[in-house]
N, C-alpha and C positions, 0 to 999 in steps of 0.2 A: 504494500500500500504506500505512494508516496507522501513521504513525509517533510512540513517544512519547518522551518523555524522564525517564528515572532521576535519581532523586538518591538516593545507599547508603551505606549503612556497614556496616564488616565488620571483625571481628578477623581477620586475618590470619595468627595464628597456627598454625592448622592447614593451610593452604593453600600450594600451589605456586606463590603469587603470581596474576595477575587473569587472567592468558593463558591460553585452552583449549590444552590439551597434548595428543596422542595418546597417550604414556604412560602415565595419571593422570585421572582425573575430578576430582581434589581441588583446581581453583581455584576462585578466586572468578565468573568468569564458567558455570566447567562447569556450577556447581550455579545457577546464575543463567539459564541456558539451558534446564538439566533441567525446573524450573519453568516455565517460561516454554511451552516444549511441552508440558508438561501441560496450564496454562492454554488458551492461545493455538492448538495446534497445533503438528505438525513443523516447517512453514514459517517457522517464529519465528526471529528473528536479532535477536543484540544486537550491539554495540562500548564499550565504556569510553575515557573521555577522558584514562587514565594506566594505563600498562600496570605497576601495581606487583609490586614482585617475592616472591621466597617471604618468607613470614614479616611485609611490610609492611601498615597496615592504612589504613583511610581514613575519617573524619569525616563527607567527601561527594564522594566518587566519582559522576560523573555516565556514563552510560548510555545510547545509544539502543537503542529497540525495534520494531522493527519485524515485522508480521505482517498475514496477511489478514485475520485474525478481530478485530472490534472491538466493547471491551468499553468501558463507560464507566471514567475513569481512576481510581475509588474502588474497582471490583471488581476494576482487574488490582493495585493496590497490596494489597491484604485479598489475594489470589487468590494474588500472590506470594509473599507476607508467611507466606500459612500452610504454603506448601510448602517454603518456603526454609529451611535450618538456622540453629539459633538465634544463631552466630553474623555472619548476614548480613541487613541489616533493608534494607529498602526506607522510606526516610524521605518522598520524594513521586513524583508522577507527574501531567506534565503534556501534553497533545497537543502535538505539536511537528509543522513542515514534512516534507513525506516529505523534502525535501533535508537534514536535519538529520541530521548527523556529528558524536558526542559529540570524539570524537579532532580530527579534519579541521578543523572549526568553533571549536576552544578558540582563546582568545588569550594566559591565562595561567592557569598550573598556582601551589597557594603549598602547599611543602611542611611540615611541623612538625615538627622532634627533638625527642625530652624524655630531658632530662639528669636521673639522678638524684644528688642529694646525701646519701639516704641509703638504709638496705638497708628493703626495703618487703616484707610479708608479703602485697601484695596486688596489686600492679601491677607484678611482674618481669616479666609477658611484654610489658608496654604503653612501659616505659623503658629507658633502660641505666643500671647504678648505678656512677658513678665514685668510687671510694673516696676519692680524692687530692684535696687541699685544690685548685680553679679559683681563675682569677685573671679574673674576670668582666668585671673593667677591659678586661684584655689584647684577651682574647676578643670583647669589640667593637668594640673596634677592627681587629683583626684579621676580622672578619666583613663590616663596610661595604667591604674591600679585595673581593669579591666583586662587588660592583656595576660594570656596566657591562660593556662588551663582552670577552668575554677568550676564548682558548683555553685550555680545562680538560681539555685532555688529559693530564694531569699527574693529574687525578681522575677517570680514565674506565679501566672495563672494556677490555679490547681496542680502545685507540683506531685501532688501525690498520683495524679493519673498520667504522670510522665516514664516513660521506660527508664529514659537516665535523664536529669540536671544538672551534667557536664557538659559544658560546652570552650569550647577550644576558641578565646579569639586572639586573633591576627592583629589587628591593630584598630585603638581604641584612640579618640583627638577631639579635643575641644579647640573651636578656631576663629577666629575673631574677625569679621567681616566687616569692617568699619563703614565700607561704602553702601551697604543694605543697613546698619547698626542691628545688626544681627550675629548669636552667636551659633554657628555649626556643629552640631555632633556629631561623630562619622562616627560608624563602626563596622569593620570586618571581620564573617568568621565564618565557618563553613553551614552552621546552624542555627535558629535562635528557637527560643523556647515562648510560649504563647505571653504576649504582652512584655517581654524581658524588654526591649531597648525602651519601650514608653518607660519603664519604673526605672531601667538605669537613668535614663533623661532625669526625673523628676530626684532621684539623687543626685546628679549633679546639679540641679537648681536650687536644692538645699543646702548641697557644699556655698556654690555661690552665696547664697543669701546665708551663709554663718550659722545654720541649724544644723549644718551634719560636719566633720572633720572628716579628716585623710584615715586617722584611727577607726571612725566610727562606719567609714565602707569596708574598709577590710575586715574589719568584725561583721560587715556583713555578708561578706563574701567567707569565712570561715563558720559561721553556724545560720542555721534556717530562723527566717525573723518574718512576720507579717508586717511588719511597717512600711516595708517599701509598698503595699498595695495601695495607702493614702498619699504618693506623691506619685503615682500613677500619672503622667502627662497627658493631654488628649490628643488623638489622632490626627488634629490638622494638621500641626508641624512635620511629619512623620513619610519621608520616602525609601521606596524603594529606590536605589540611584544607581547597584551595578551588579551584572550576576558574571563571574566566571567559570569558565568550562575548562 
């Protein structure tokens, strides 16, 4: 069956997050699918390589597609493109191995917070605006403590319905954007566990604001603590920004 591969962006916003739901048609894969059978046929099946959740959005969400019918890869992107709702763009489309698993096949996810510094008439739904003076110093220092192998059960949904709350990351930066007066949170790793980067976020917006210390994350990253669920961030600031293969 030929198979392609996605690369998308989507506001998030209005959406149930990327996962098809039986409740709801309103995520980002449903209308992604919807299209896709109209194009392509019923037989049409995709998977996304980050299952984001309601309300997050992504830069470049990677995708595969698979279906019987084969179109060349400029008529299914155009084909996509015009059926798709305006806030979900298909940026390319490349043939890819029928073994090609956008999820399966990733090696690393790199996600992006954006901090706002100040109140914005045009990008509330894309940021979170933290009124309170950050201490950006603090904050990156407290962000590189992320790196490396840790259990983040201390930053996970229901960690007790997780196989494991190890997660391995790559590289963790708080970054200072002065011409947006926004700060950036990056993080890469080959995994994240449900809601972990919103509650790392909302950590380090505590460090900033002087309610949490460099001590007081590493003690959270060494035993399980329900606190980080009330600095929980909201989903606007929150992208998907890069998957590797």
């Amino acid at each position: 069956m030929p198979t392609w591969k996605l690369t998308l962006e989507y506001d998030g916003t209005r959406y149930r997050g990327w996962q098809s739901q039986k409740n709801t048609d309103r995520t980002v894969q449903g209308v992604l699918l919807r299209a896709a059978h109209e194009l392509l046929g019923e037989d049409a099946a995709a998977g996304g390589a980050g299952r984001t959740d309601a309300g997050v959005h992504a830069l470049a969400q990677v995708a595969h597609l698979k279906a019987r019918r084969e179109l060349p890869t400029r008529e299914i992107q155009e084909g996509l493109n015009d059926r798709l709702p305006f806030d979900v763009n298909v940026l390319s489309v490349e043939k890819a191995s029928p073994r090609f698993h956008a999820r399966h096949d990733a090696r690393s996810r790199t996600y992006l917070y954006r901090i706002s510094r100040r109140r914005t008439a045009f990008d509330k739904r894309l940021v979170w605006w933290v009124k309170d003076r950050l201490d950006l110093s603090a904050m990156r220092k407290a962000a590189r403590l992320f790196e490396g192998r840790h259990d983040f059960s201390s930053f996970c949904e229901n960690p007790q319905g997780q196989e494991s709350t190890i997660v391995v990351v790559e590289k963790s930066e708080a970054l200072d954007v002065d011409s947006l007066q926004e700060i950036h949170f990056r993080i890469t790793a080959s995994h994240y566990l449900w809601k972990m980067v919103r509650r790392l976020t909302g950590a380090l917006v505590e460090v900033g604001r002087g309610n949490l210390d460099a001590a007081g994350v590493e003690r959270l990253l060494a035993s399980r603590s329900g606190e980080p669920a009330k600095w929980t961030a909201p989903p606007s600031g929150l992208f998907l920004e890069r998957v590797v293969y």
